[in-house]
Structure formats: C-alpha cells, structure tokens
C-alpha positions in Angstrom: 161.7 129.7 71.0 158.8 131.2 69.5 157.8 128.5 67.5 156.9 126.8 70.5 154.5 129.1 71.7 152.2 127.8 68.5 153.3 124.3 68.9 150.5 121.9 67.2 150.2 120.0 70.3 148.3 123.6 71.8 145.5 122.6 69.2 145.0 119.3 70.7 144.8 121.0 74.0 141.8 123.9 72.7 139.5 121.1 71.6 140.0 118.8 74.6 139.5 121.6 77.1 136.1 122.7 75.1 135.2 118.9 75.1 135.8 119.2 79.0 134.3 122.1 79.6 130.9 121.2 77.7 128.9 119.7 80.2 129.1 121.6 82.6 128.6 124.3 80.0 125.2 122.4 78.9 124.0 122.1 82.7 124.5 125.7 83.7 122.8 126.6 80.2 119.9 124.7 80.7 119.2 126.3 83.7 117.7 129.1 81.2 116.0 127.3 79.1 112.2 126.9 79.2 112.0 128.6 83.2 111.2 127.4 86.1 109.4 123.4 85.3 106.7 122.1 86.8 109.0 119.4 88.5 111.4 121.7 90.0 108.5 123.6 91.7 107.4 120.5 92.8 111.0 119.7 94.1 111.7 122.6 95.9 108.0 122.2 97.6 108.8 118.9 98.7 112.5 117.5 98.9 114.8 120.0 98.2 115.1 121.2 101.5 116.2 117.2 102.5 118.9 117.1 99.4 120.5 120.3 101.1 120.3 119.4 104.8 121.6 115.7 104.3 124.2 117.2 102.0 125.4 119.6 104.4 125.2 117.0 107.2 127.2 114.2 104.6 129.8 116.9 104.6 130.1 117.7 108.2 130.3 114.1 109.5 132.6 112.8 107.0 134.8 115.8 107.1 135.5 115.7 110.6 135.7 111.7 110.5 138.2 111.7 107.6 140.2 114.7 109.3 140.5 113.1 112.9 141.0 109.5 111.4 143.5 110.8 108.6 145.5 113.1 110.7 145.7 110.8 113.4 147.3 107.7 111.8 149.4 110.0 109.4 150.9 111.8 112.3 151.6 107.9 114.5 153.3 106.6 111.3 155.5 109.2 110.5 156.4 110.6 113.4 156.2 107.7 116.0 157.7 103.7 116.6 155.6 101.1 117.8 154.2 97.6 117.2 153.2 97.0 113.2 154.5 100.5 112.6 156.0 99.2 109.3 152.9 97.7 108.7 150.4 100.1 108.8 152.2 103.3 107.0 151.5 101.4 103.7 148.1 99.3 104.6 146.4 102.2 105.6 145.6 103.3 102.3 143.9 99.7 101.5 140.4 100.9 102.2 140.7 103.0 98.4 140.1 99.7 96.9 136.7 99.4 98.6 134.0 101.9 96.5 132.1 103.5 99.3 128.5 101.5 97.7 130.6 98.0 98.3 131.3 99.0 102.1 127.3 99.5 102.1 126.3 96.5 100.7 129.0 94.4 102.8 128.3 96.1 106.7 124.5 96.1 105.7 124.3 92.3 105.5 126.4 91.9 108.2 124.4 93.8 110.8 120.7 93.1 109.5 118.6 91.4 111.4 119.3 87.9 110.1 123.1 88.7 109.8 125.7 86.8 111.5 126.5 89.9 114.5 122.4 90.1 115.5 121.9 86.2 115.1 125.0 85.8 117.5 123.7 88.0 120.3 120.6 86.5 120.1 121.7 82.3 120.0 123.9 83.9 122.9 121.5 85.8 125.0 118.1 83.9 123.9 116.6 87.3 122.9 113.5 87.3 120.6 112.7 89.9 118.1 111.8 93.3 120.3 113.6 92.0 123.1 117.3 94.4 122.2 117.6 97.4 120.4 120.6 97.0 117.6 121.4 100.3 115.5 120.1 100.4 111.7 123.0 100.8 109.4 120.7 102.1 107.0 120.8 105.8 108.1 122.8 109.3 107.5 125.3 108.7 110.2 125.4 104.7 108.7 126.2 106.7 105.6 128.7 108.8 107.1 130.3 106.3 108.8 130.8 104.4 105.4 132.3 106.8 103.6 134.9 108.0 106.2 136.0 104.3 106.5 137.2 104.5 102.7 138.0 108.1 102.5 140.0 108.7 104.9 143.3 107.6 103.2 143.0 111.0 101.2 143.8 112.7 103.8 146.2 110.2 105.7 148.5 110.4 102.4 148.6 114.1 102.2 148.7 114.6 106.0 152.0 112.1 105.8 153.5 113.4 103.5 153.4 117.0 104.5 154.3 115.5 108.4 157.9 113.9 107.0 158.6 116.5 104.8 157.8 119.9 105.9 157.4 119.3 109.9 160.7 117.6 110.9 163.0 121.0 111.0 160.3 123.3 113.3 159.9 120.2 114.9 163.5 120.1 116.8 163.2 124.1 116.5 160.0 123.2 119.0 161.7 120.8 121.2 164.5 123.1 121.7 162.2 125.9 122.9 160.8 123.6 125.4 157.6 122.4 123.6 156.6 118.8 124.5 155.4 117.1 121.9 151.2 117.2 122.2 152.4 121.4 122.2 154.4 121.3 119.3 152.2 118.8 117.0 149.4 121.5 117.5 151.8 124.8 117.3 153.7 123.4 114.6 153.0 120.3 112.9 149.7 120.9 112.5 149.1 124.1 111.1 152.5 123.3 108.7 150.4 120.7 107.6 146.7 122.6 106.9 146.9 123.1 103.1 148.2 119.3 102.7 144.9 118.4 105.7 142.3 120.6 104.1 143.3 119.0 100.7 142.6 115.6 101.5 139.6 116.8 103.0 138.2 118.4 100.1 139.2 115.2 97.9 136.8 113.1 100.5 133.8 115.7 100.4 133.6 115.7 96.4 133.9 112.2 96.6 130.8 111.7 99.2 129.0 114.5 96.9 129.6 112.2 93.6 128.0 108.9 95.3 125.3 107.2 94.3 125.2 103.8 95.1 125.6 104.8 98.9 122.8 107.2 99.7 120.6 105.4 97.3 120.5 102.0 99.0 120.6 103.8 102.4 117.6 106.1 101.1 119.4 109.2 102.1 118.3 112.0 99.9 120.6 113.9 98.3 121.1 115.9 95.2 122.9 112.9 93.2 119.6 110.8 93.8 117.3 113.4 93.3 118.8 114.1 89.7 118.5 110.6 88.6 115.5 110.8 90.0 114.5 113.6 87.7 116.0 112.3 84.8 114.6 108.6 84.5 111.8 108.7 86.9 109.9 112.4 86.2 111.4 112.5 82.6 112.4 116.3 83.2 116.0 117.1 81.6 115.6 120.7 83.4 115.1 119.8 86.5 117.7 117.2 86.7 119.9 119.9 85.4 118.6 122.4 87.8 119.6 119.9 90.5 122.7 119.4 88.8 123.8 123.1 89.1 123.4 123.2 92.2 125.2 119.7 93.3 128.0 121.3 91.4 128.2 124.6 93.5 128.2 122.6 96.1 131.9 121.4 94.9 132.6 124.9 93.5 131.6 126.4 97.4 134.3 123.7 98.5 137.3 124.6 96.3 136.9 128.2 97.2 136.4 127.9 101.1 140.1 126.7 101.8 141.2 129.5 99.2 139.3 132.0 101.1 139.7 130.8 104.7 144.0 131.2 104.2 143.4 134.5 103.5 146.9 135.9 103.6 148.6 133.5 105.5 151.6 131.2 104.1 152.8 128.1 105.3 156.4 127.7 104.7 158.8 125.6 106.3 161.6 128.2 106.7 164.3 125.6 108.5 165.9 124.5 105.5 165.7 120.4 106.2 163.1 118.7 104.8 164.9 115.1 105.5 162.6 113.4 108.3 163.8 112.7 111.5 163.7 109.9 113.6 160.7 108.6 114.9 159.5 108.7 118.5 159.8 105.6 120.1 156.4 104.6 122.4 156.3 102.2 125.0 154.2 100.4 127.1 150.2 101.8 127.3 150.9 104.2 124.4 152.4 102.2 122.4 149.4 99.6 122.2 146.9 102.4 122.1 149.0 103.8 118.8 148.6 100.0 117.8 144.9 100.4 117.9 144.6 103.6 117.3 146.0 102.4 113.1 143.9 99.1 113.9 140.7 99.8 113.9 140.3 102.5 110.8 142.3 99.4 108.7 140.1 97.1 109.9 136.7 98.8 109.3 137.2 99.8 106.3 139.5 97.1 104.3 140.1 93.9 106.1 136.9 93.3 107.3 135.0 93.6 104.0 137.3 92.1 102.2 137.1 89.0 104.5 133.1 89.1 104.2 132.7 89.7 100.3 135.5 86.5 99.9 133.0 84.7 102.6 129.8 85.6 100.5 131.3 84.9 97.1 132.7 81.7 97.9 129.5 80.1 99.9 126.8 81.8 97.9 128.1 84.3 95.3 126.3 84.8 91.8 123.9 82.5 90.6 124.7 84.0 87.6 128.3 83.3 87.7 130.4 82.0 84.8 129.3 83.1 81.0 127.5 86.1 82.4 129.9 87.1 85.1 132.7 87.1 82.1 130.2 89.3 79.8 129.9 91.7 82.7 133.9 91.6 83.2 134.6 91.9 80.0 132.4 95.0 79.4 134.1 96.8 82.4 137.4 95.9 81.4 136.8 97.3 77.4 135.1 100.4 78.7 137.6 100.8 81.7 140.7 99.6 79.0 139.4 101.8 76.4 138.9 104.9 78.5 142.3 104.2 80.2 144.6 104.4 76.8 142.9 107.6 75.4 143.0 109.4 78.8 146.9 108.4 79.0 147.3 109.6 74.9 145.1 113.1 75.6 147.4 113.9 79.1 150.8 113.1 77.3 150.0 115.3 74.2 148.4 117.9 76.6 151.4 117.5 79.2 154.4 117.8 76.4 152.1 120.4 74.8 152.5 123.1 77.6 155.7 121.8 78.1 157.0 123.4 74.9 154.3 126.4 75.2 155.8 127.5 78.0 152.3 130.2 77.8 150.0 130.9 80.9 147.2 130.1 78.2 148.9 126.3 77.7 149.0 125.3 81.6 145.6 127.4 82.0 143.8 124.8 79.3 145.3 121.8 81.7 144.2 123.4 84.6 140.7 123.5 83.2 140.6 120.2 82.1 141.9 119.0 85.5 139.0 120.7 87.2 136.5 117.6 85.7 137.6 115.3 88.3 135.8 117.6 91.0 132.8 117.0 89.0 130.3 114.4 90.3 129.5 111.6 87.7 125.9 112.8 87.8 126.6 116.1 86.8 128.7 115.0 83.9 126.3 112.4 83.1 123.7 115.0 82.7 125.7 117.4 80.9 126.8 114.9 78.2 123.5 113.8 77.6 121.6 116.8 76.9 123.9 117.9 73.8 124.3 114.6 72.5 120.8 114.1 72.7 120.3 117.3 70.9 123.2 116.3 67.7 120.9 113.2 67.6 117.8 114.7 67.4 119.0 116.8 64.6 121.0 114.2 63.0 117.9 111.9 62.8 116.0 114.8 61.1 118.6 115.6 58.4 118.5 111.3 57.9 114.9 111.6 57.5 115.4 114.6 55.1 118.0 112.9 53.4 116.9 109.2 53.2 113.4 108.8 53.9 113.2 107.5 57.2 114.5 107.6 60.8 117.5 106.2 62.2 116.9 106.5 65.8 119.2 107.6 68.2 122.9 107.2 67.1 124.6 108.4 69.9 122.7 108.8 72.8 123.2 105.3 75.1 125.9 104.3 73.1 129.4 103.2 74.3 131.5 106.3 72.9 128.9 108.4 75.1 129.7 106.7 78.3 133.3 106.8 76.8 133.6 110.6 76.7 131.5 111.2 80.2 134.2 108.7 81.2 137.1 111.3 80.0 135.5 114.2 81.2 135.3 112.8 84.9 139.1 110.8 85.3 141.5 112.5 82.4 142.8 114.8 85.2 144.2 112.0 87.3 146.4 110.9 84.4 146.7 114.6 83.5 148.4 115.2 87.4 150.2 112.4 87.0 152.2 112.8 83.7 152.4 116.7 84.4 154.3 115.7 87.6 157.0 113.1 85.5 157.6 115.6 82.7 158.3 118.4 85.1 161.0 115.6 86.5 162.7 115.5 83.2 165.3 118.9 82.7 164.7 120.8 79.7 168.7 120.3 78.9 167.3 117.0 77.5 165.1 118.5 74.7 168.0 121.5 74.1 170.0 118.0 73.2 167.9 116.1 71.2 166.8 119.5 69.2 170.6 119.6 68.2 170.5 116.4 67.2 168.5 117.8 64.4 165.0 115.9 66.3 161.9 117.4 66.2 159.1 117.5 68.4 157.3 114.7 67.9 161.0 112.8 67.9 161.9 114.1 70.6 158.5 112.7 72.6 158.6 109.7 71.2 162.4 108.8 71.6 163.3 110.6 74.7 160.1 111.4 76.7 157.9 108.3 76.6 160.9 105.7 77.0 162.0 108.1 80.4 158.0 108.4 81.3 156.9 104.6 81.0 156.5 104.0 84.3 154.7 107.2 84.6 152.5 106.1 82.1 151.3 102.7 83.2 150.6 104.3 86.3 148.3 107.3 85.4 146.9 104.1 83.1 145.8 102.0 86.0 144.8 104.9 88.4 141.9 105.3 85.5 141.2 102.1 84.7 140.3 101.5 88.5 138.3 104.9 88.7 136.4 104.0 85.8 136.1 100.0 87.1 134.4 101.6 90.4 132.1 104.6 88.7 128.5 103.9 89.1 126.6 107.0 88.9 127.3 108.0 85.6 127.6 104.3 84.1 123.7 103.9 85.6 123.0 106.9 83.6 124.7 106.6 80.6 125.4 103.3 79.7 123.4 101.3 76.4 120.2 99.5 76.7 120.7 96.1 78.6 124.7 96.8 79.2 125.9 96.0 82.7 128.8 96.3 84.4 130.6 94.9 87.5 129.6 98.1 89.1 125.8 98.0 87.6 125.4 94.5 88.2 126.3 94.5 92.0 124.1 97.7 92.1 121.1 96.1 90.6 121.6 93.2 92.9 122.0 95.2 95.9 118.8 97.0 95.6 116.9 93.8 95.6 118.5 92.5 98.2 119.9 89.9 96.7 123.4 90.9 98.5 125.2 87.9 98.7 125.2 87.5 95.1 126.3 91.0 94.6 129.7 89.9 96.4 130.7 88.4 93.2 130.9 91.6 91.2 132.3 93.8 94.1 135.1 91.5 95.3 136.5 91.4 91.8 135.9 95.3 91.8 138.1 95.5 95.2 140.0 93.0 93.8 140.9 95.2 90.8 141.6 98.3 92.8 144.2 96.6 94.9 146.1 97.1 91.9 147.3 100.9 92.2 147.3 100.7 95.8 149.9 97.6 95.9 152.7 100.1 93.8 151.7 103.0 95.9 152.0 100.9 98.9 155.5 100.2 97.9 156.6 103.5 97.0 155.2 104.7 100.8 157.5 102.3 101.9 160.3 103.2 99.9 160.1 106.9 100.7 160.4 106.0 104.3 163.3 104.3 104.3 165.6 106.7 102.2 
C-alpha cells in the first residue's frame, strides 16, 4: 500500500537514527575544530605509537585465541559424542557472564605474589622471594589471555551453529568421496563455516577495542585509556576526540576487512539438507582429550572465577556492604531498567516501522542505528558529551540573559546523559533481536487484522506484541545485562559521586582493595547469568529437534 511507505512510525525512525548517528558525527567533527592541539602533538610524540602497537597486538592474540578456542569446541559439540558432551554445548557460553575487567581483577589476586597459587608453591617447596620465577599476569599477553577466556563464546555460538546447520549435507557428500574427517572438516566444514567464524571474530575484537577496565588495571596502553586520559586528566576535548576517531577506524578497518577479503566468493550450502546429522562417536584417548579439550576454556574463563569471587565475597567481601551495596545496586538496576524499556519501545516502533515501509530507506535507518553497538563506550562517551556540553553552555547563557544568573550545567553529568550514551551503544542488540521475531510473523497476519477494520497501531498492539512477548523480554534482559557490565562510558559519563556495581568494583580494583571488589562483580556475573541460562536452554533445545 502506499500509505505505508509514509507510515508515522518512519518519523520515529529519522530522529532515532540522527540521535544515533550524533556522536560519532560530533567526534569526527571535532577533529576540525581548533587544529592540531598542543596535547595531541604531545601524544603522537610520546604514546601514540604504544596505543597502536598494543592495539594491533590485542587484536592479533585474541583473534587467534578466540578463533582456535571457538572453533574448536563448536566443532566437538556439534559434530562429535563423548563424555559431558551434553554438558558442555550449553556451558560453554557461561564465560559471557564474566566482564572481561572481572576476569582481571579475579586471576590477578589469584596469582600475585601473596595469592593462594604462589603461597602454595612456596609453603610446598620452601622457596623465598627471588628464589622462582612465576609469570606476571599484569602484562599484554595477561591481557590477551583474559579477554579470549570470555570472548570466545562469540565465536563458539556462531561457529555451532553454522557447523549443524549448513555443514551436515557436504559433509556425507565428503565422506562419500573418500575424505576422512580431519580432510573434510578443513575442505568443507570449515570454509562453509568462514562468514559465521569471522563474525564471531569480529564481535570479540570490537569488544577487546571497547575495554577499559582491562588494559587500565593491567597498564596496557591503548587508545580507550589514552582518551580518558585526555579527557579527565589533560582536560583536552580535541585530543580525546582525535584519539577517539581513530579507535573508531580501528572498528570501521574491521567490519570492512571480512567484506573485502571474500571478495567474490560465496558460501552456499548447495545439498539441500540442513537437518544435522548424527554425531561422531569418540572413544578411548580422543574421547578424553575432546573432554578436555571443552574443559579447560569452561574452566578458565567461568568456573574458576566464579568459585573465587563467591570465596572472596563471602570471607572478606565489602566492608561497605549493606546500605551502600543496595544504593550502588539500586542505581545499576534504575539506569540498566530504565535504559532497558526505552531501547525495547525505540526497536519495536523502529522494527514494525520498516515492517510496513517495506522502503530500502526504512531498513537503511535500522541498519544505521544497529551500527552503534560496534562503537566502543569511549567513543560514544566522548561524542555525547561534547554536544551536550555545548546545549549547556548555551542554555546557561540564554538563563543568564533571561534570569539574571547562571544555572550551571543542566545536562552534562546528568542521568538522562548516561541514559542516551547508554542507547546509542546497546539499542541494536534489542533492534536484532525484535527484527528477527517480526520477520517470523507472515504478513497474512496484518492482511487479516487490516480487514478487520484495525489499524496500525491496533494491529501492533493486539496482534504483534501479544505474538512477540517473549521476544521482548529477551531483547530486554540482553540490555539490561550490557548496560549492568558497561564501564567505560559509565566512568565517563556518569553524575558527580554516582557509582555503580561496575564503578564501584573499578574504583576498588585500582586500589587494590580486590577482595572487596568481589562484592560488586559477583552480583554483576550473577546478573549476567540471566540471558545466558535461556540461551543455554534454547542451545539445548535446538540440538535435540
């Protein structure tokens, strides 16, 4: 119908995508404003050359640890049987719940000097200090090693899936031809599986990229320190935005490198059956090794810090705990609760909007307001601040004009600032995740309800949301726990003397007061479980149909 091509609803999805679109609008804009600053000269002189190289490296390391960890155990679970099989094709993706600044705080208290591993060798041995060498956590490949423990379930999910449902067909196609199976997983299920492989990949590197809390408490300089560096230490909006530009073509370089690198080629799975097929069963040596193979990833990066923060937080923990604990959880909760319903309300109306556009211009507004999630917090953080500080600025002046005296800032550190930085980074997920349930639902269903004499908004609200509930509360939770774990912009953004469970175990990490900083980041994990429970289940669910 042509009325639907200028459907209200396409409105809602203008303004939301300029919203979007605005800070990284203000960052790349500030880049030509007032040249080149003192402190960027001074930067690029000094440690610019470190943000780049331990950014490059932060890439490297965790990109081939994610991608030989993820494609490993996705390809033992969904093409193989042995022991805890069952087991491990859902707890594998456990390590999510752990932010990647937790997993540092946790394994660096457990391997300092006076942890429990180094105080056990030497009660065992009788070694004195200088008498062993022990490896510093603290470190790049410390770093690495941190974030591919919790990142590699991006590409384990993707890998999975892509193994069950594209690789089962060329598979026995393989096997007929006389490929064994180390032959045909590399001939076949693996490059069937790239797009799905590089995907994940990219998920894990923008993720690494974004971190804060990591590289700053393992003082590895990279571009996400350096900008809050600029901002609160130098006091120099440009350079932080300078820095900021550049962190985000970083991310820009690694959405267009798998693009670019397919070049012509297509990955189809021409076989017609897409049902998987019966697992290999192992035995004997292999089997275990599979066993351990899934062990030790699960363990590293979920089971053994969760065991640790429930030891620290139960013999030690906050001192703080109890009034303050339950300010600092209730301010996470509002914020994340807050941010959670608005992002679900903007990604139905922008989701039913295209639905009815049925206009390359409707899904190309989505599209750009999906790309915020492949924005670091930093950068956003930045590029909300600089125009809101601006409207307040000239807000105060027209006060002063109007009134006879200054208001001070009305926006800037505010909670509906953090709020929109909050919508910029995480409405995608719930975006994704309502596009995919309304493109579930036929169109036959609002051909039947439009004869019924409903409009649009009647039809959405008595057909679509009753049929997309579930949908809902999911893309609901998945930013709740997003904005429960974000740190980088929250440090940045959030109102004089507000904390959060995030800020609080940061602050108490740094002065290395990590035992009481369990507190905070076990109820963070404990919070995150949530999503990864229901996702857990449907893993399970889609194996055994």
């Amino acid at each position: 119908m042509r009325t639907a091509l200028y459907s209200p609803l396409l409105t809602v999805g203008i303004v939301v995508a300029l919203l979007a679109g605005l800070p990284v609008a203000s960052v790349g804009l500030n880049l030509f404003v007032g040249g080149t600053s003192a402190t960027w000269s001074h930067l690029a002189d000094t440690v610019l050359s470190e943000y780049i190289a331990n950014s490059l490296w932060l890439c490297l390391g965790v990109g081939c640890g994610v991608g030989i960890v993820g494609v490993a155990t996705a390809w033992l679970t969904a093409m193989h049987e042995f022991p805890g099989r069952r087991f491990f094709e859902w707890a594998m993706v456990l390590p999510l719940a752990v932010p990647a600044y937790v997993m540092a705080y946790v394994y660096t208290d457990f391997l300092q000097f006076v942890g429990p591993v180094q105080t056990f060798l030497r009660d065992t041995f009788g070694w004195e200090h200088g008498d062993y060498w022990f490896p510093d956590i603290r470190t790049l490949p410390g770093a690495i090693l941190m974030f591919v423990s919790v990142l590699y379930p991006y590409v384990y999910l993707l890998a999975r899936t892509a193994f069950l449902e594209r690789a089962s067909g060329m598979l026995e196609a393989a096997r007929t031809l006389g490929m064994g199976p180390w032959r045909g997983f590399f001939a076949v299920s693996l490059p069937l599986a790239r797009p799905a492989i590089v995907a994940g990949i990219a998920l894990a590197l923008m993720e690494t990229l974004a971190d804060y809390g990591t590289v700053a408490y393992f003082a590895v300089n990279t571009f996400t320190t350096g900008i809050y560096r600029a901002w609160f230490s130098l006091g120099d909006r440009v350079a932080a935005a300078q820095l900021a530009a550049m962190l985000l073509a970083f991310v820009l370089f690694l959405l267009m490198a798998e693009r670019t690198s397919r070049g012509r080629a297509r990955y189809h799975n021409t076989t017609g059956r897409n049902r998987p097929m019966a697992g290999a069963q192992l035995r004997g040596p292999a089997a275990w090794l599979a066993t351990l193979a899934c062990t030790v990833p699960l363990l590293l990066g979920f089971v053994l810090p969760a065991i640790l923060l429930l030891k620290m937080a139960l013999t030690e923990g906050d001192a703080q705990f109890g009034e303050r604990f339950l300010v600092l959880a209730r301010n996470s909760f509002v914020l994340a609760g807050v941010t959670a319903a608005i992002a679900v309300l903007l990604a139905l109306l922008m989701g039913y909007g295209a639905r009815l556009s049925k206009t390359t211009f409707a899904n190309g507004l989505n599209r750009l307001v999906g790309l915020g999630y492949a924005v670091p917090g930093a950068v956003i953080a930045v590029g909300v601040l600089i125009p809101v500080t601006r409207l307040d600025n000239w807000l105060a002046g027209q006060w002063t004009q109007w009134f006879g005296y200054n208001p001070g800032l009305l926006l800037t550190g505010g909670i509906a600032a953090l709020i929109y930085a909050y919508l910029v980074r995480f409405l995608a997920v719930a975006l994704h995740t309502v596009e995919s349930s309304l493109a579930k639902i036929t169109p036959n269903m609002d051909d039947a309800a439009r004869s019924l004499g409903l409009g649009q908004g009647e039809t959405l609200r008595r057909v679509h949301v009753p049929m997309l509930r579930g949908s809902l509360l999911t893309a609901g939770l998945l930013v709740f726990v997003d904005v429960m774990k974000e740190l980088p912009a929250t440090l940045v953004m959030r109102p004089f003397n507000f904390d959060t469970l995030a800020t609080q175990a940061y602050t108490l990490a740094s002065d290395e007061r990590l035992a009481e900083a369990s507190t905070a980041a076990l109820a963070i994990v404990a919070v995150g479980l949530l999503p990864l429970i229901a996702l857990s289940r449907q893993i399970t669910a889609a194996r055994r149909r």
